[in-house]
N, CA, C and O atoms as a Maestro MAE file, in Angstrom:
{
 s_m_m2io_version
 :::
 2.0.0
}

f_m_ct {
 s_m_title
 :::
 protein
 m_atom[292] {
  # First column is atom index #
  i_m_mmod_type
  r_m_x_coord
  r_m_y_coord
  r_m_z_coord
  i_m_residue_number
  s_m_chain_name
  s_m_pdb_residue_name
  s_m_pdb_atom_name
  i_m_atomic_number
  :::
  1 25 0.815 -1.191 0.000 1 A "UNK " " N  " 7
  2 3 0.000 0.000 0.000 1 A "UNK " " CA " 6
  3 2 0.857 1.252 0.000 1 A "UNK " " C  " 6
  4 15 0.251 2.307 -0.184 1 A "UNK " " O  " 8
  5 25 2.641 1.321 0.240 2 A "UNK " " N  " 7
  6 3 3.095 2.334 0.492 2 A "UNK " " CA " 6
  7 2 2.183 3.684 0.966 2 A "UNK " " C  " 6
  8 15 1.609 4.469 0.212 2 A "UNK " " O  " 8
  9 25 2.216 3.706 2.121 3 A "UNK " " N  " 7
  10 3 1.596 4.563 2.865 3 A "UNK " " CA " 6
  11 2 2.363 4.778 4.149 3 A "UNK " " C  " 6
  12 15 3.010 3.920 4.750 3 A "UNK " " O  " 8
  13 25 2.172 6.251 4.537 4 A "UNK " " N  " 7
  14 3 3.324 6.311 5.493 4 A "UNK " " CA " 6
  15 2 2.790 8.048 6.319 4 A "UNK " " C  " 6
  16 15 2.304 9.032 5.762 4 A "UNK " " O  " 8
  17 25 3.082 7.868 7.549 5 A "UNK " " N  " 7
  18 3 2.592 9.303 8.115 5 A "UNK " " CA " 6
  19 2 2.492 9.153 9.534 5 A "UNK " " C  " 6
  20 15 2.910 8.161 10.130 5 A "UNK " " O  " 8
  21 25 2.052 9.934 9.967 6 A "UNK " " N  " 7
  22 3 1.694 9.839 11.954 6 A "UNK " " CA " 6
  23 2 0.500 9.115 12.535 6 A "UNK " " C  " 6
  24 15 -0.571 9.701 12.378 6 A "UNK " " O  " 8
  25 25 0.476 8.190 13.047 7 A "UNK " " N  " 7
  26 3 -0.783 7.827 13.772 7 A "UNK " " CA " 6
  27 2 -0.639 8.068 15.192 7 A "UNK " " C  " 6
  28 15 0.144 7.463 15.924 7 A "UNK " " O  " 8
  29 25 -1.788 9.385 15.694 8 A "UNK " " N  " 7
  30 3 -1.582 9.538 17.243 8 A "UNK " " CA " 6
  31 2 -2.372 8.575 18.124 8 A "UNK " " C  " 6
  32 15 -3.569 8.431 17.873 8 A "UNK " " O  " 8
  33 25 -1.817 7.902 19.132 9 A "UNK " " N  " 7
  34 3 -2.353 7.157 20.267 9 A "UNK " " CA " 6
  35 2 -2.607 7.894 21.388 9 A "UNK " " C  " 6
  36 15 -1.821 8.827 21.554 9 A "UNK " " O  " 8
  37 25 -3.400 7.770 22.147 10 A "UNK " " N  " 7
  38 3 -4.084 8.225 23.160 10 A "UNK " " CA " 6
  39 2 -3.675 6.872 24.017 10 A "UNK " " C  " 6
  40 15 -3.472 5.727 23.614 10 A "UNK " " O  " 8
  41 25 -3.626 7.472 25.443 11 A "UNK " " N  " 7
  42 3 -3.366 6.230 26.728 11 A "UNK " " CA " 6
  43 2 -3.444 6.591 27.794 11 A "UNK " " C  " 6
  44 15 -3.260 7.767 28.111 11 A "UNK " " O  " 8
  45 25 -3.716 5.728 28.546 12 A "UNK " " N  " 7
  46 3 -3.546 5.955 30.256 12 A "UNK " " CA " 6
  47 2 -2.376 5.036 30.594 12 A "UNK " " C  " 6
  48 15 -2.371 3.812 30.464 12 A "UNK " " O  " 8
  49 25 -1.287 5.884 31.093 13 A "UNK " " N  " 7
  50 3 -0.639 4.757 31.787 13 A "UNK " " CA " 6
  51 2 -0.423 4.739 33.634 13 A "UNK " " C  " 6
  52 15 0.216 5.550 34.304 13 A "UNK " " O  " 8
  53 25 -1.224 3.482 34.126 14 A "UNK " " N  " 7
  54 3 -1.201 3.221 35.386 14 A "UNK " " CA " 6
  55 2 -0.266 3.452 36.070 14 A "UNK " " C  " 6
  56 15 0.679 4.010 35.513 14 A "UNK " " O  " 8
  57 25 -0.145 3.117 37.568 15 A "UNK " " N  " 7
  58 3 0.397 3.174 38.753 15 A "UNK " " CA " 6
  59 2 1.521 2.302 38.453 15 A "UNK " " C  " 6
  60 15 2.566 2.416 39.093 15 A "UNK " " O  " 8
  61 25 1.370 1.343 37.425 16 A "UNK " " N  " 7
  62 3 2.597 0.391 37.497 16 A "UNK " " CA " 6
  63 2 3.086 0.776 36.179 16 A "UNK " " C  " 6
  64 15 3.894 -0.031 35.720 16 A "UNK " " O  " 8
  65 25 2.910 1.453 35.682 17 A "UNK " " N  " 7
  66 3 3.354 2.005 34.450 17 A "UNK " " CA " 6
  67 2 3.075 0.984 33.295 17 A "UNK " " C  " 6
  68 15 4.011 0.694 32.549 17 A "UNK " " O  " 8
  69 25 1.640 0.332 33.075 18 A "UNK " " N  " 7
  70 3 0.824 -0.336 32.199 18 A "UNK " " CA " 6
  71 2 0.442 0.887 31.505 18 A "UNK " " C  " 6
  72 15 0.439 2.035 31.949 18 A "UNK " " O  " 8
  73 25 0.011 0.323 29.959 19 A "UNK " " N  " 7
  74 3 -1.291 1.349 29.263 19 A "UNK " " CA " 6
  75 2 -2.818 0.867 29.016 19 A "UNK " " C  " 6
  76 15 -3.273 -0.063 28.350 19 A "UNK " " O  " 8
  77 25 -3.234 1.543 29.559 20 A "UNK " " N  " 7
  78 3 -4.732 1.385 29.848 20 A "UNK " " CA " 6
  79 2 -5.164 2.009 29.051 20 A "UNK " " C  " 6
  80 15 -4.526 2.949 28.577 20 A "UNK " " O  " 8
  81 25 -6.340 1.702 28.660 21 A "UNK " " N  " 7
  82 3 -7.648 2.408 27.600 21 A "UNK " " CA " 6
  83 2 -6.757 3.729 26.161 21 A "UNK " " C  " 6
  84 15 -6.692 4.938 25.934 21 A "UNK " " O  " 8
  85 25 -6.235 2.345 25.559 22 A "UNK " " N  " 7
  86 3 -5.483 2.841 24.272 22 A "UNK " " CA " 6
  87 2 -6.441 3.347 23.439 22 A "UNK " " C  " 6
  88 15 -7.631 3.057 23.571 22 A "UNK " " O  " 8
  89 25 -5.986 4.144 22.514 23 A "UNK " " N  " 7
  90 3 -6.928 4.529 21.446 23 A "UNK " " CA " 6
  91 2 -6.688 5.359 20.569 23 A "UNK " " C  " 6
  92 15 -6.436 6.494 20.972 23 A "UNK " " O  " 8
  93 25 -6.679 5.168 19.425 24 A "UNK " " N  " 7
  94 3 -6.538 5.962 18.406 24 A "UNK " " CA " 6
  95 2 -7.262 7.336 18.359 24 A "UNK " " C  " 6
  96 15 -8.474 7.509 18.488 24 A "UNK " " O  " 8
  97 25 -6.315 8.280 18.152 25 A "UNK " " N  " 7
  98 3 -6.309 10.110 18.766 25 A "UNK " " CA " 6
  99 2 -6.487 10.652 16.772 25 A "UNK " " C  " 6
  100 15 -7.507 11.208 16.364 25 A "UNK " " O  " 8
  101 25 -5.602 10.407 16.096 26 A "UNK " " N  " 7
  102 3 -5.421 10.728 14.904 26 A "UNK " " CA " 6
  103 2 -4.857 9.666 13.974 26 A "UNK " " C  " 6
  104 15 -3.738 9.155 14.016 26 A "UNK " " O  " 8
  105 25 -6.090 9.381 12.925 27 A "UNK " " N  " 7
  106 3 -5.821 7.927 12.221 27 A "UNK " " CA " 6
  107 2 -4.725 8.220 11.236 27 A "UNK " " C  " 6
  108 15 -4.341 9.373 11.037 27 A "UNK " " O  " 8
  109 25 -4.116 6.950 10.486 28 A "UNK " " N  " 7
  110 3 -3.591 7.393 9.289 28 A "UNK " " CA " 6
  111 2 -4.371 6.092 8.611 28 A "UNK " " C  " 6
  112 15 -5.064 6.614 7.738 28 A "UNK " " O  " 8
  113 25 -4.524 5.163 8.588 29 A "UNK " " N  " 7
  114 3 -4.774 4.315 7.955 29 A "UNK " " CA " 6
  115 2 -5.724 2.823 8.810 29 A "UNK " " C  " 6
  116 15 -5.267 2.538 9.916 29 A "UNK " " O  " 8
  117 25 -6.593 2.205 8.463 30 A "UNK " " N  " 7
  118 3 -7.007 1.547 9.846 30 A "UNK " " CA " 6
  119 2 -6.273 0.503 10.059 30 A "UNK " " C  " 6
  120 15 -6.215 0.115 11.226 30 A "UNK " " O  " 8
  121 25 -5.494 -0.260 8.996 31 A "UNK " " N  " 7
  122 3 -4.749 -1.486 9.551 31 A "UNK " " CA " 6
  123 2 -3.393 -1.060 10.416 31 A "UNK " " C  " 6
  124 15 -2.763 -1.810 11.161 31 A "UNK " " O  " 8
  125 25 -3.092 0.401 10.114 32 A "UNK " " N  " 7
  126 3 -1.659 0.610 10.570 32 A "UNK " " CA " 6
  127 2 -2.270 0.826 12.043 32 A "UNK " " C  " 6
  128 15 -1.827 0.324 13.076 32 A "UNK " " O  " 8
  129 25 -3.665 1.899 11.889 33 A "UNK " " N  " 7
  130 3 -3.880 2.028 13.390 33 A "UNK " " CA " 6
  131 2 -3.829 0.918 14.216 33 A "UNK " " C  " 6
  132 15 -3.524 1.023 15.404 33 A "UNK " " O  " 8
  133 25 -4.087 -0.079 13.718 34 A "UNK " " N  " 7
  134 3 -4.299 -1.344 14.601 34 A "UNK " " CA " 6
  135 2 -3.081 -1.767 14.925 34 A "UNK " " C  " 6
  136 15 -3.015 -2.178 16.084 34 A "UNK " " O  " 8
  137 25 -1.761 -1.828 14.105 35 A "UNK " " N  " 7
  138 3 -0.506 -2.280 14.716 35 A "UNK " " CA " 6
  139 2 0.357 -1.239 15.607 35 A "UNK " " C  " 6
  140 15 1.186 -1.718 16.381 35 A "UNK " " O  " 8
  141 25 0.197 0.167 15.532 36 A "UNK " " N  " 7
  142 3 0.408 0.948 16.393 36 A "UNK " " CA " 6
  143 2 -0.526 0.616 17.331 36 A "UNK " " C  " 6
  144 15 0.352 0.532 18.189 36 A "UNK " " O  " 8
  145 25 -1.703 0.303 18.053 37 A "UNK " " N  " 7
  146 3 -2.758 0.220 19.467 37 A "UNK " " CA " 6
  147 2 -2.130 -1.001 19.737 37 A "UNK " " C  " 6
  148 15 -2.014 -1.123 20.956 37 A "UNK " " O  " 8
  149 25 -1.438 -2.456 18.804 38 A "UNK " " N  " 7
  150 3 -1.107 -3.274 19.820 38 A "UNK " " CA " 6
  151 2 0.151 -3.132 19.775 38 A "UNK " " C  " 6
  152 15 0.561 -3.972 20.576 38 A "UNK " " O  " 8
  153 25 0.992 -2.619 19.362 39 A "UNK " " N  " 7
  154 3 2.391 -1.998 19.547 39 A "UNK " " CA " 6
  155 2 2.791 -1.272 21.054 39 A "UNK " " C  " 6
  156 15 3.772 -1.355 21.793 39 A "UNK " " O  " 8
  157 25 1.306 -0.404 21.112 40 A "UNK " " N  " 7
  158 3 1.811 0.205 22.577 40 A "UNK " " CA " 6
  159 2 1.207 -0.493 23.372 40 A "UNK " " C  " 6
  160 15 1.675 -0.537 24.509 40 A "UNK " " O  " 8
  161 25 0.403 -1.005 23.177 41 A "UNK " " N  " 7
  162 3 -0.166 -2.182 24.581 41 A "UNK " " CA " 6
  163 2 0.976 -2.960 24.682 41 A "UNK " " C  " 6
  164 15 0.978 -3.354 25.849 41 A "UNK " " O  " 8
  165 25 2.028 -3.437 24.063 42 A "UNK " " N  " 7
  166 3 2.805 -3.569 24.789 42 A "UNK " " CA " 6
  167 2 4.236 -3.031 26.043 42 A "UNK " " C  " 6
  168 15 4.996 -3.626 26.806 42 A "UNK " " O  " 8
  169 25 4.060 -2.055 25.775 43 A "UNK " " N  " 7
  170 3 5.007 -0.940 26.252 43 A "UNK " " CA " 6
  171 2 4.860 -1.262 27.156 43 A "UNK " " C  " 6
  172 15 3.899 -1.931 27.537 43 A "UNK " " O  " 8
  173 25 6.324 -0.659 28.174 44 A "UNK " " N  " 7
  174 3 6.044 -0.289 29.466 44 A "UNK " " CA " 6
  175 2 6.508 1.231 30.064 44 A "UNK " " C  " 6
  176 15 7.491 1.733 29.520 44 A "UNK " " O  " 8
  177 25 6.105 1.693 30.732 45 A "UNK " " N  " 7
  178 3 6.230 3.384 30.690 45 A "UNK " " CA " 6
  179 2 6.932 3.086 32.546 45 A "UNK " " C  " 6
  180 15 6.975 2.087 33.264 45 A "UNK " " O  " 8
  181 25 7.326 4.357 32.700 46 A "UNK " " N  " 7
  182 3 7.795 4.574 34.385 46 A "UNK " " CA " 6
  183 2 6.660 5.580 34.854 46 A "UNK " " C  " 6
  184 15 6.398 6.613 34.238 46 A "UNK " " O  " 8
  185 25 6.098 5.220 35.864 47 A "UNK " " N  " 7
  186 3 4.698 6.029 36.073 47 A "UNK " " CA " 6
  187 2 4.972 7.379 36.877 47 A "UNK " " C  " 6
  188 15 5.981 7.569 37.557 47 A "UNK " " O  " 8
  189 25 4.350 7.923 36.774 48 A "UNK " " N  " 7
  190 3 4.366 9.578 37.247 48 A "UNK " " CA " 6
  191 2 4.498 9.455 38.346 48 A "UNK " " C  " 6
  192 15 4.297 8.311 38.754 48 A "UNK " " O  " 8
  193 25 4.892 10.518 39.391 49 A "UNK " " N  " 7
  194 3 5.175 10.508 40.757 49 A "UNK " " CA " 6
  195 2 4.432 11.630 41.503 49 A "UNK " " C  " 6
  196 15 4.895 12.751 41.294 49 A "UNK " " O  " 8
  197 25 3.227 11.546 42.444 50 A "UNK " " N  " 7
  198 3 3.003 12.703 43.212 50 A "UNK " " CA " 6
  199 2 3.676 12.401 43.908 50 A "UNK " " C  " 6
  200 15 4.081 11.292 44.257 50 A "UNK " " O  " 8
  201 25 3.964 13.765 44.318 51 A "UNK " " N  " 7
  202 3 4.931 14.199 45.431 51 A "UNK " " CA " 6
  203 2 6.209 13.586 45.687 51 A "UNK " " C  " 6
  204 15 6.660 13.506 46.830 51 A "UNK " " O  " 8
  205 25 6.921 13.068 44.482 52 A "UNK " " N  " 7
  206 3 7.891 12.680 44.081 52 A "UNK " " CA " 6
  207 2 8.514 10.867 44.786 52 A "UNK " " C  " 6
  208 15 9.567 10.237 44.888 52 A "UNK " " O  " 8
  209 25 7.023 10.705 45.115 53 A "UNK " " N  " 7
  210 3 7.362 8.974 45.563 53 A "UNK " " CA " 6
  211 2 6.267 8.135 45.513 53 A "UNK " " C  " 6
  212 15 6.438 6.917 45.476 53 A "UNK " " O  " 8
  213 25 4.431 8.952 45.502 54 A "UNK " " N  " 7
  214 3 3.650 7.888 45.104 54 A "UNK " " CA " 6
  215 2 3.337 8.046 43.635 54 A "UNK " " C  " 6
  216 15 3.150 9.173 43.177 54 A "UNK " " O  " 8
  217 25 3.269 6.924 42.844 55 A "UNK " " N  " 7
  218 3 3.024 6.160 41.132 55 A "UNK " " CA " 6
  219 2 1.521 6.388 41.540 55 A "UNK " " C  " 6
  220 15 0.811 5.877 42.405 55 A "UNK " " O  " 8
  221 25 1.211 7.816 40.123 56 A "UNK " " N  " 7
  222 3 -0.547 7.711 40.079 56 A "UNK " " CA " 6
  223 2 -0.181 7.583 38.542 56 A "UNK " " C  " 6
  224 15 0.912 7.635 37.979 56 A "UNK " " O  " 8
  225 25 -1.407 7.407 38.076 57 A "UNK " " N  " 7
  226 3 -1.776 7.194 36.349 57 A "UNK " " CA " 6
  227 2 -1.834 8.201 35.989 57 A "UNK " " C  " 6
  228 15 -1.905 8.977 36.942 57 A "UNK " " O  " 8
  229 25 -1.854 9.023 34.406 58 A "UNK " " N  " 7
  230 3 -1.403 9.801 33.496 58 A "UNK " " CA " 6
  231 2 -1.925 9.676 32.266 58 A "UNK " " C  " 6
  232 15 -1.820 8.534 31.819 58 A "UNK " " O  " 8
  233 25 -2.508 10.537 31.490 59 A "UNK " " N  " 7
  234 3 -2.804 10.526 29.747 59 A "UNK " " CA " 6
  235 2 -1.507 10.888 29.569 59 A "UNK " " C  " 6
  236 15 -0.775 11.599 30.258 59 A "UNK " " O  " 8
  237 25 -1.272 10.146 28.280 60 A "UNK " " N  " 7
  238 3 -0.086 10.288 27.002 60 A "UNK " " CA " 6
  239 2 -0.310 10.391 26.089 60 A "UNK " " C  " 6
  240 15 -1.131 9.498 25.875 60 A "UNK " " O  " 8
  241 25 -0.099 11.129 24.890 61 A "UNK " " N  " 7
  242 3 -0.067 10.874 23.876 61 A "UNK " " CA " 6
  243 2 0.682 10.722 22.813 61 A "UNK " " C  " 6
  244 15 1.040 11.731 22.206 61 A "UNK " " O  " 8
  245 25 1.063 9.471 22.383 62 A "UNK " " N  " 7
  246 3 2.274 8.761 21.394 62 A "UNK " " CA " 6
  247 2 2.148 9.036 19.996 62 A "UNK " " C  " 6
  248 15 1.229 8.555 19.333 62 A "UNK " " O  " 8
  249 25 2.955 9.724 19.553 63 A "UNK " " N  " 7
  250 3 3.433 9.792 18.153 63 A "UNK " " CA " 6
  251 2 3.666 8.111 17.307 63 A "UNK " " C  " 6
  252 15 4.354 7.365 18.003 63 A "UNK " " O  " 8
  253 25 3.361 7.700 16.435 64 A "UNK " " N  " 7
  254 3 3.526 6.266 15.841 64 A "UNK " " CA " 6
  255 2 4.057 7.065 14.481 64 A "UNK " " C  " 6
  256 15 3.241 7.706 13.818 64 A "UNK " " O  " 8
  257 25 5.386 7.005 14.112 65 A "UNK " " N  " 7
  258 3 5.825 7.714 12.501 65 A "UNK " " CA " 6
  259 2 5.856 6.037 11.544 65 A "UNK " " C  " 6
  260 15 6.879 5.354 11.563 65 A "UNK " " O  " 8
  261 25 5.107 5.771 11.087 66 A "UNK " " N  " 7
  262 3 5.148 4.939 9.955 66 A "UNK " " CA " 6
  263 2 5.949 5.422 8.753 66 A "UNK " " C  " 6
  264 15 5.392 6.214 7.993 66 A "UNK " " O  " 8
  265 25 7.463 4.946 8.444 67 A "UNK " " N  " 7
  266 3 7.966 5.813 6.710 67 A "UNK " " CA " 6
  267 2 8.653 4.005 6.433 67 A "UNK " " C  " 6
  268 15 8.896 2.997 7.096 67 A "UNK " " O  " 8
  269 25 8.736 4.582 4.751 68 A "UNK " " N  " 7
  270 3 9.378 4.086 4.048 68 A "UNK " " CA " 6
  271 2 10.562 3.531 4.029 68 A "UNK " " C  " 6
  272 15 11.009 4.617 3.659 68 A "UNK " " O  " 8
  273 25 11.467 2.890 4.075 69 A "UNK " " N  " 7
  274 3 12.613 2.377 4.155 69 A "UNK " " CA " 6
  275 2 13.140 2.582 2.825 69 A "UNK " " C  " 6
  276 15 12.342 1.988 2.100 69 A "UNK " " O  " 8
  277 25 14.033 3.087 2.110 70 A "UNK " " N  " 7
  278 3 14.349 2.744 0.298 70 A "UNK " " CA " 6
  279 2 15.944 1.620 0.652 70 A "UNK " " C  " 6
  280 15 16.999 1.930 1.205 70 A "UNK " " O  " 8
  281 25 15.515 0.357 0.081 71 A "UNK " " N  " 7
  282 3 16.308 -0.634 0.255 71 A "UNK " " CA " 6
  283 2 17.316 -0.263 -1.039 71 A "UNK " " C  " 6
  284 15 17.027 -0.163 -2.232 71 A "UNK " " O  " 8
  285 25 18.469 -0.115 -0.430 72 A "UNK " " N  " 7
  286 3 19.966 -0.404 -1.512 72 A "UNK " " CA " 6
  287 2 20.076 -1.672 -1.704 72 A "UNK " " C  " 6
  288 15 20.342 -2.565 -0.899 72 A "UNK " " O  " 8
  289 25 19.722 -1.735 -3.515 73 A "UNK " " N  " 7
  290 3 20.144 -3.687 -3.938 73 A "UNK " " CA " 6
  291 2 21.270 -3.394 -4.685 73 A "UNK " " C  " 6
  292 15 21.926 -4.302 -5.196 73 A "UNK " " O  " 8
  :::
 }
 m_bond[291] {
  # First column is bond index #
  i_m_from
  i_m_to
  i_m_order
  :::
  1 1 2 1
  2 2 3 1
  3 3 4 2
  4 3 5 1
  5 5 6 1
  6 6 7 1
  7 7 8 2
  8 7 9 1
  9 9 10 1
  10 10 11 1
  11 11 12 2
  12 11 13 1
  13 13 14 1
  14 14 15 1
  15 15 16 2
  16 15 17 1
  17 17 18 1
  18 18 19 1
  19 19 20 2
  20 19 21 1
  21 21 22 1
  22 22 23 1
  23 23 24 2
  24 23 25 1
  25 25 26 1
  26 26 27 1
  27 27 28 2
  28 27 29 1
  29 29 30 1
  30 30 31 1
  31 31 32 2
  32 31 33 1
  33 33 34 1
  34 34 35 1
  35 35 36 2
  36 35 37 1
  37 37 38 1
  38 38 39 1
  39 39 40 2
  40 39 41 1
  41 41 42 1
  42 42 43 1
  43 43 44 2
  44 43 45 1
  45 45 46 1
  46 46 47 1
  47 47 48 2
  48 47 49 1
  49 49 50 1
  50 50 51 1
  51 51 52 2
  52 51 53 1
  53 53 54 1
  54 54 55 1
  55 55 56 2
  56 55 57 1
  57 57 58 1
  58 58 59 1
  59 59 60 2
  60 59 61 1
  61 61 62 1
  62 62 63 1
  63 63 64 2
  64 63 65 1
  65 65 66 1
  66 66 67 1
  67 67 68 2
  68 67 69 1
  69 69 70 1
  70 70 71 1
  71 71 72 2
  72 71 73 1
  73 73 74 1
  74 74 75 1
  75 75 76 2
  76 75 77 1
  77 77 78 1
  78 78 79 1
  79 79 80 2
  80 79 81 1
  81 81 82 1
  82 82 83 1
  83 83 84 2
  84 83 85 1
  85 85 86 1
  86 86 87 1
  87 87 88 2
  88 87 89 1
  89 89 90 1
  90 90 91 1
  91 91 92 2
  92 91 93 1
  93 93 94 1
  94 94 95 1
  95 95 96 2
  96 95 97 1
  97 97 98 1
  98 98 99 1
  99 99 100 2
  100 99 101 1
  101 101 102 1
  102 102 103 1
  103 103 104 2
  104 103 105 1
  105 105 106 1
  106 106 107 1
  107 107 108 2
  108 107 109 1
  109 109 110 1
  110 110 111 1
  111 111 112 2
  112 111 113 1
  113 113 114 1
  114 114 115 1
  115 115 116 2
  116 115 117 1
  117 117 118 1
  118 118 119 1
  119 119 120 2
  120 119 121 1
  121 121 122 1
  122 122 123 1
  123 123 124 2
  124 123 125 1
  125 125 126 1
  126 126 127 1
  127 127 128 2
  128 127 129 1
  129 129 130 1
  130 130 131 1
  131 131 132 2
  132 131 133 1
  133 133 134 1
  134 134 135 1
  135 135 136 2
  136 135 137 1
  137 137 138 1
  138 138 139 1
  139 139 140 2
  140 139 141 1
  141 141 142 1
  142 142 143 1
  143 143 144 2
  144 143 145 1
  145 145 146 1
  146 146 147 1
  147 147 148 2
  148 147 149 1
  149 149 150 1
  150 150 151 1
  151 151 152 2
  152 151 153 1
  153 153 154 1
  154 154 155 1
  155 155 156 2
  156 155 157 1
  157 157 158 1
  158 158 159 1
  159 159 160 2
  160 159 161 1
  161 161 162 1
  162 162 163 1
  163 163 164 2
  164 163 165 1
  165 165 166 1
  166 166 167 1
  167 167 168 2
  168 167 169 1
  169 169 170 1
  170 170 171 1
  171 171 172 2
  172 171 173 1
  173 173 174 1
  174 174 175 1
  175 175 176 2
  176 175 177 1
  177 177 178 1
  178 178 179 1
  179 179 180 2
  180 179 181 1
  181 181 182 1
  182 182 183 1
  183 183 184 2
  184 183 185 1
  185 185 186 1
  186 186 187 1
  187 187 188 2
  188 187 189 1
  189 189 190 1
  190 190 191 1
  191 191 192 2
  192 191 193 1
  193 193 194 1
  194 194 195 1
  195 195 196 2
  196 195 197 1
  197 197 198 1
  198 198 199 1
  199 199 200 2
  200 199 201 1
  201 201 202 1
  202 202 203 1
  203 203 204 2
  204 203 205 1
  205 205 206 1
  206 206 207 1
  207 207 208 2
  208 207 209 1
  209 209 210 1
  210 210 211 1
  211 211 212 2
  212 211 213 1
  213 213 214 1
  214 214 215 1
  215 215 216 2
  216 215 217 1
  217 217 218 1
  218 218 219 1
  219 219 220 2
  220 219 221 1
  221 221 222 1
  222 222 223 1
  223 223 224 2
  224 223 225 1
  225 225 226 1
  226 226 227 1
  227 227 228 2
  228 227 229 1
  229 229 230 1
  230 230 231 1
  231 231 232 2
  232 231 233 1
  233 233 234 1
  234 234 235 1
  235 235 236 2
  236 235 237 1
  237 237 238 1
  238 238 239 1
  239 239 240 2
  240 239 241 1
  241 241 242 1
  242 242 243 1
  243 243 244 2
  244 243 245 1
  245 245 246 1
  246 246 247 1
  247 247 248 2
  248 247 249 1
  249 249 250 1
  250 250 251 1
  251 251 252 2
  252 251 253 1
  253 253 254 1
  254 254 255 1
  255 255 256 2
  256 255 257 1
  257 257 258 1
  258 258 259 1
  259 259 260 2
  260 259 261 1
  261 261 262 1
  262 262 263 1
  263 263 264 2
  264 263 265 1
  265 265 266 1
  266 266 267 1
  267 267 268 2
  268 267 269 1
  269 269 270 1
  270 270 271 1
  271 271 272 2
  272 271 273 1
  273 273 274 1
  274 274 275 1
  275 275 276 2
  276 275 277 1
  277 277 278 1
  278 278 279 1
  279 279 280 2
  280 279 281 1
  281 281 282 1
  282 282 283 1
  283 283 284 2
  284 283 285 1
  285 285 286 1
  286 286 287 1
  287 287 288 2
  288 287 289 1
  289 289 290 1
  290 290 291 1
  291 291 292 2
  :::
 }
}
């Protein structure tokens, strides 16, 4: 399909630095959206700190750059 551009993800990432309730913010394409949402479900993030020692949860939002590669044969 050569297709290529930004797909934004939307997330919560938990207390343990999981991502919770992923979701596509800005599409580029729907199959790519789909390998960027399980791309970051796998991630693991370091979770935010109140008061610089308790881990609360956080919105993020992830850039996914899908480009082209041009292979030298």
């Amino acid at each position: 399909m050569r297709i290529q551009g930004i797909c934004l993800i939307g997330l919560v990432v938990d207390a343990n630095g999981v991502p919770q309730k992923v979701h596509v913010v800005k599409s580029l394409e729907p199959s790519l959206d789909e390998e960027a949402v399980a791309s970051v479900q796998t991630w693991r993030f370091t979770p935010a700190l109140k008061d610089g020692t308790q881990p609360v949860p956080f919105e993020v939002t992830v850039e996914i750059n899908f480009r082209l590669i041009k292979k030298w044969f």
